[in-house]
Kinemage of the C-alpha trace (Angstrom):
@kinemage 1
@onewidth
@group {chain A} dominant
@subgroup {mainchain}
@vectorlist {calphas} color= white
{ca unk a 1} P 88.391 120.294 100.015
{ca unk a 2} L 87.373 120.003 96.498
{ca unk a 3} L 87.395 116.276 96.900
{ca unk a 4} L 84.805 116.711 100.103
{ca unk a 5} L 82.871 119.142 97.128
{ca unk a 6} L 82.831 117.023 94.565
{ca unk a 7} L 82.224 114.210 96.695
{ca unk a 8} L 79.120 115.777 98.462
{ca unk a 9} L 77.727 116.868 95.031
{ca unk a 10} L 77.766 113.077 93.217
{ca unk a 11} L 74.904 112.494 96.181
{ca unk a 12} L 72.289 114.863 94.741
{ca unk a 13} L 72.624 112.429 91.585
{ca unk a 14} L 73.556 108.616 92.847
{ca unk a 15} L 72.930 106.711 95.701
{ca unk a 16} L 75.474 106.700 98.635
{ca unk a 17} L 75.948 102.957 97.571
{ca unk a 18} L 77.051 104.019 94.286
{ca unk a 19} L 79.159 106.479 95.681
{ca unk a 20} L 80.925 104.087 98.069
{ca unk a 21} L 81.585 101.204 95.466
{ca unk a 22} L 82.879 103.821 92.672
{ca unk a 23} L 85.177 105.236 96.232
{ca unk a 24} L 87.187 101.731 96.079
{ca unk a 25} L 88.343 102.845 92.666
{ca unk a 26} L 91.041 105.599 94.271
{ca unk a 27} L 93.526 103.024 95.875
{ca unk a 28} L 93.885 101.502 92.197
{ca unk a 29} L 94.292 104.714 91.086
{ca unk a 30} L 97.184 105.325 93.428
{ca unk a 31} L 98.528 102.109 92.487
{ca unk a 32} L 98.281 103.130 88.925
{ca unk a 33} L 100.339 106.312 90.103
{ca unk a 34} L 103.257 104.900 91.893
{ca unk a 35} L 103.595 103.125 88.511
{ca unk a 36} L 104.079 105.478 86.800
{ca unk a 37} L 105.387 108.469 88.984
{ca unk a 38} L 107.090 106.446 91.669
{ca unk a 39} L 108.282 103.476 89.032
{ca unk a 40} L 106.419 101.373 91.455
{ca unk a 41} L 106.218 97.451 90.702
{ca unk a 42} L 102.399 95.535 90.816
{ca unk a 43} L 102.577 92.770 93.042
{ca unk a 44} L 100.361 89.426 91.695
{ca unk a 45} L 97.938 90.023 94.452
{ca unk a 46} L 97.522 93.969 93.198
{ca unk a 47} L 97.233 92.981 89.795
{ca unk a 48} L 94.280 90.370 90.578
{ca unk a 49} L 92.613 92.801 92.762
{ca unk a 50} L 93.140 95.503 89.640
{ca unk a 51} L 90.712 92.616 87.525
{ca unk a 52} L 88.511 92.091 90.057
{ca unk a 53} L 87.488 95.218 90.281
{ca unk a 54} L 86.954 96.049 86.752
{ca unk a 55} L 84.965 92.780 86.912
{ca unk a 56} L 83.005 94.281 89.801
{ca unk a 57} L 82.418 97.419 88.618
{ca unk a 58} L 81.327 95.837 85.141
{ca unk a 59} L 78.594 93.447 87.593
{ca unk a 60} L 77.327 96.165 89.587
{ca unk a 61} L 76.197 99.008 87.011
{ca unk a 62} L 75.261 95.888 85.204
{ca unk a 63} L 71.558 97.706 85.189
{ca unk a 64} L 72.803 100.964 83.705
{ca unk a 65} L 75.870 100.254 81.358
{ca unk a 66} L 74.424 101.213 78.281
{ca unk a 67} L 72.907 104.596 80.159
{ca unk a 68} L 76.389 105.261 81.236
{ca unk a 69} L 78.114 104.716 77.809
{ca unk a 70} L 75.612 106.202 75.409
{ca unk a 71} L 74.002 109.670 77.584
{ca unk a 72} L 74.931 112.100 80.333
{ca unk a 73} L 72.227 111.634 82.153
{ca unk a 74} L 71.889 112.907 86.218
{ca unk a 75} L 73.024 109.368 86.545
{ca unk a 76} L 75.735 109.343 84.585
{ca unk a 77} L 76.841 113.077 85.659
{ca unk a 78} L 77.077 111.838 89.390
{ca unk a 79} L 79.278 108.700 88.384
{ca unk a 80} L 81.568 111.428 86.502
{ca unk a 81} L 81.676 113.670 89.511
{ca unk a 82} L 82.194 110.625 91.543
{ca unk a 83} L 85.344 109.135 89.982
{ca unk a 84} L 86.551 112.939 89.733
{ca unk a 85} L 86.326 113.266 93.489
{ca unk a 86} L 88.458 110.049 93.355
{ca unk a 87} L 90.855 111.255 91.271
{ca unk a 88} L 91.456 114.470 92.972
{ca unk a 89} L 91.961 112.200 95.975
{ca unk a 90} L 94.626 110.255 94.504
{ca unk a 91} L 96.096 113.879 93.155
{ca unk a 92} L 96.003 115.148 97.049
{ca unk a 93} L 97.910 111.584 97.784
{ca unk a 94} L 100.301 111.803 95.888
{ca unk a 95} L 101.310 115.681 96.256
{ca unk a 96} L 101.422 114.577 100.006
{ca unk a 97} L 104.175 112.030 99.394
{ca unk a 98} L 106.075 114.605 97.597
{ca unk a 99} L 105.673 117.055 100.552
{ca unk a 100} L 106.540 114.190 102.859
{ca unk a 101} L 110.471 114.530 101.946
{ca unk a 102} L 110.322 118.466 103.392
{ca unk a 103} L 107.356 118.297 105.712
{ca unk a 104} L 106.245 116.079 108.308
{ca unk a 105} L 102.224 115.135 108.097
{ca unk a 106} L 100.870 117.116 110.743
{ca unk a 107} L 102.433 120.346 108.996
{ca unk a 108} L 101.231 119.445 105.894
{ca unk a 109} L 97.602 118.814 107.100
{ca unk a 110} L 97.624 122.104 108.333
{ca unk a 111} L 98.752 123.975 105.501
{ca unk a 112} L 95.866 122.101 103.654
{ca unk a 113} L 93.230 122.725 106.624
{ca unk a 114} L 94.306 126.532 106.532
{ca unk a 115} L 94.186 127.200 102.556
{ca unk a 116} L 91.189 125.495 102.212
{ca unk a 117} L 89.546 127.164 105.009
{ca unk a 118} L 90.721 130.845 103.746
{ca unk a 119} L 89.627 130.185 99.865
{ca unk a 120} L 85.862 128.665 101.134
{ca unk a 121} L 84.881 130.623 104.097
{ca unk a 122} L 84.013 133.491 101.981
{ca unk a 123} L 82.101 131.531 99.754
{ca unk a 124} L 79.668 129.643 102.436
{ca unk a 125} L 76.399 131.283 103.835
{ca unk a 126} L 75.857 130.804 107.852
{ca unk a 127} L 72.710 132.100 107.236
{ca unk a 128} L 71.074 129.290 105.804
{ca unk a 129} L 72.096 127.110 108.937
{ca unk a 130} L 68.954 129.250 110.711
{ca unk a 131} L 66.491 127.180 108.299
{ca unk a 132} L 67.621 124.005 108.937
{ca unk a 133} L 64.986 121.357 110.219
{ca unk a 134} L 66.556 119.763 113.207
{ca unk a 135} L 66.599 116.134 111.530
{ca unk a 136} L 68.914 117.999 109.046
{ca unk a 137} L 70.988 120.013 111.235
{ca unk a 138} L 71.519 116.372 113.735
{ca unk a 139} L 73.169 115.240 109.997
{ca unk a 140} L 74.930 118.361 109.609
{ca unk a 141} L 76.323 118.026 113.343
{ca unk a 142} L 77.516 114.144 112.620
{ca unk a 143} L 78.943 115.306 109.615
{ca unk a 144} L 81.536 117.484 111.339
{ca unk a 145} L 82.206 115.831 114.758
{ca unk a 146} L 82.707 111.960 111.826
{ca unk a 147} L 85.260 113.624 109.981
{ca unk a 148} L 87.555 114.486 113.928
{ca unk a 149} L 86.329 110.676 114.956
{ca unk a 150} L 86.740 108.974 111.989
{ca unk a 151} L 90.234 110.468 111.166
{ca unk a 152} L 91.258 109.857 115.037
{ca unk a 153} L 90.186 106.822 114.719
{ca unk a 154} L 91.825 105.606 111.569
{ca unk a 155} L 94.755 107.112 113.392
{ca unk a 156} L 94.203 105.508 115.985
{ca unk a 157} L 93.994 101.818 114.058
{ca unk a 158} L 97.216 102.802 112.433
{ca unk a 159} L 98.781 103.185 115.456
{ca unk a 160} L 97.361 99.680 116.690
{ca unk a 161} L 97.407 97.444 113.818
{ca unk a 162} L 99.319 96.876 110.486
{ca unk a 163} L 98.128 98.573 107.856
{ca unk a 164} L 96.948 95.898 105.773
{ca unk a 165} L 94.474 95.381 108.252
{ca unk a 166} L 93.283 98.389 108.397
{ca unk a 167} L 92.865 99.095 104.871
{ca unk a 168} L 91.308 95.210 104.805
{ca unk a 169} L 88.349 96.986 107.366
{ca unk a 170} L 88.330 100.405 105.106
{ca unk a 171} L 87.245 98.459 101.925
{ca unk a 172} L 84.220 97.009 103.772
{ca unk a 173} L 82.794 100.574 103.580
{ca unk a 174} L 80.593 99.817 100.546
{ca unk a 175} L 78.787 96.411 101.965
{ca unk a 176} L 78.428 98.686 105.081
{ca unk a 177} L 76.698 101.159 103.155
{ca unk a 178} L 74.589 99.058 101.756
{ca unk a 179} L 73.189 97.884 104.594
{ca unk a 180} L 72.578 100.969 106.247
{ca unk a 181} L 70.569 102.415 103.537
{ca unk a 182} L 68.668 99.439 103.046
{ca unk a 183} L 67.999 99.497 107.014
{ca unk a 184} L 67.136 103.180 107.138
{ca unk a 185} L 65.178 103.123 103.871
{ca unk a 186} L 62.964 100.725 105.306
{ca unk a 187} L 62.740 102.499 109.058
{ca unk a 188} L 62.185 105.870 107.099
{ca unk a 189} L 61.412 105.299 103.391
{ca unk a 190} L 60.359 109.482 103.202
{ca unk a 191} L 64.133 109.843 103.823
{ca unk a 192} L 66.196 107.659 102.673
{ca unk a 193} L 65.628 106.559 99.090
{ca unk a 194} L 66.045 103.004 98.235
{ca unk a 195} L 69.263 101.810 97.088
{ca unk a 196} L 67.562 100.508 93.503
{ca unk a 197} L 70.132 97.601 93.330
{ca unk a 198} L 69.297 94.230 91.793
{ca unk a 199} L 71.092 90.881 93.175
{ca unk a 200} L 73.750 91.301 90.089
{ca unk a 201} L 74.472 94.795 91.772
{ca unk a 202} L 74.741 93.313 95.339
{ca unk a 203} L 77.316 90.319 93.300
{ca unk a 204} L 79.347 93.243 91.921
{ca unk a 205} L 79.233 95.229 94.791
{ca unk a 206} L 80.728 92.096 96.876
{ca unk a 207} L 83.447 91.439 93.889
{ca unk a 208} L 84.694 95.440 93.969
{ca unk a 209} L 85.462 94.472 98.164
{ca unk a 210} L 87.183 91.336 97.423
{ca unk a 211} L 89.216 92.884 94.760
{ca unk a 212} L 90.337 95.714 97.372
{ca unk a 213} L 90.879 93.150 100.309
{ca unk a 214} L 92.967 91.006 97.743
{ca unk a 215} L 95.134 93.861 96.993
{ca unk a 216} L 95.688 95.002 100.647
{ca unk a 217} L 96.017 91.874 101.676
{ca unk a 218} L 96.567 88.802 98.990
{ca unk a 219} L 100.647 88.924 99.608
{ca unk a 220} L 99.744 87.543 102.868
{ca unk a 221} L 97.767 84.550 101.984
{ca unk a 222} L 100.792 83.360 100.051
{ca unk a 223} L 103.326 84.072 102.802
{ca unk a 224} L 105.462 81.331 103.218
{ca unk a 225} L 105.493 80.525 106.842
{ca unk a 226} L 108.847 79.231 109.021
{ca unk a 227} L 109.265 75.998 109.197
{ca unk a 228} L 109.190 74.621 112.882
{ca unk a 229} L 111.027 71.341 114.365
């Protein structure tokens, strides 16, 4: 829950772009993890990806380094809140895998689901979902019938595929984002803001995916294959 918070708050500062690329930072932050909690080993292929994306990362805020390094500015403040929302993320993750050896995962989900509803429900206001314009309250509505879909499906593509596959589809998120809010900024520029990204950001952007796919996915490139006669 305080991930979805934190999360939902980096918006009012940075674009959902921003958001996205700076989300592909929380599987290398697991990684990071099982090194150190699990006593984990790095594969090559993690280890590349790991440089990649700190190459990435460098490429894309290529445009606002010095901003982010030198002043909290909304900017920076939504980056911060960003990578916090990744890192409670990783926290969640991890205290999962610990509950794993007691609990199976659909207990544990509800446990979560229940304490999280019981500490927030007394903070929200229904109230306010009376003055909602109905372009907002259509968002509002895909909000909460994505997160059953998108978490049945993922389920779903677990239960189908490997999961280096499906982790090699998750880390396209950001170059889907992308081009959504480019596409919807044009169709309603009142809307959705523009992106502000110049083609060193889009390079970066594209660098930060190929870092995730080659760390999902790298140890398979090198796979030695059987021999046939």
């Amino acid at each position: 829950a305080i991930n979805f918070i934190l999360f939902n708050t980096s918006l009012e500062y940075i674009n959902p772009s921003v958001s996205q690329v700076l989300g592909q930072v929380s599987p290398f932050i697991m990684m990071l993890a099982g090194v150190l909690i699990f006593k984990e080993k790095l594969s090559w292929n993690q280890k590349v990806g790991a440089i990649l994306l700190f190459i990435g990362l460098l490429t894309f805020f290529n445009a606002r380094l010095v901003e982010l390094f030198t002043s909290l500015t909304t900017y920076t403040m939504g980056v911060i809140i960003c990578v916090s929302a990744a890192i409670i993320w990783v926290s969640y993750a991890i205290a999962q895998k610990l509950l794993l050896r007691r609990f199976n995962s659909q207990q544990i989900l509800f446990i979560f689901y229940i304490g999280a509803s019981l500490i927030f429900t007394p903070l929200s206001h229904p109230t306010k979902l009376e003055n909602l314009t109905w372009p907002i309250a259509l968002c509002l509505v895909y909000c909460c019938l994505n997160t059953l879909i998108a978490y049945g499906a993922y389920a779903e593509a677990l239960n189908r595929w490997e999961v280096s596959k499906v982790s090699s589809i998750i880390t396209l998120t950001p170059l889907f984002t992308i081009v959504f809010v480019e596409t919807f900024h044009r169709i309603y520029p009142d809307i959705v803001p523009a992106s502000e990204l110049n083609t060193l950001a889009y390079i970066g952007a594209f660098i930060v995916v190929l870092g995730a796919l080659c760390s999902a996915l790298g140890h398979k490139l090198l796979k030695k294959r059987p021999v046939t006669q």
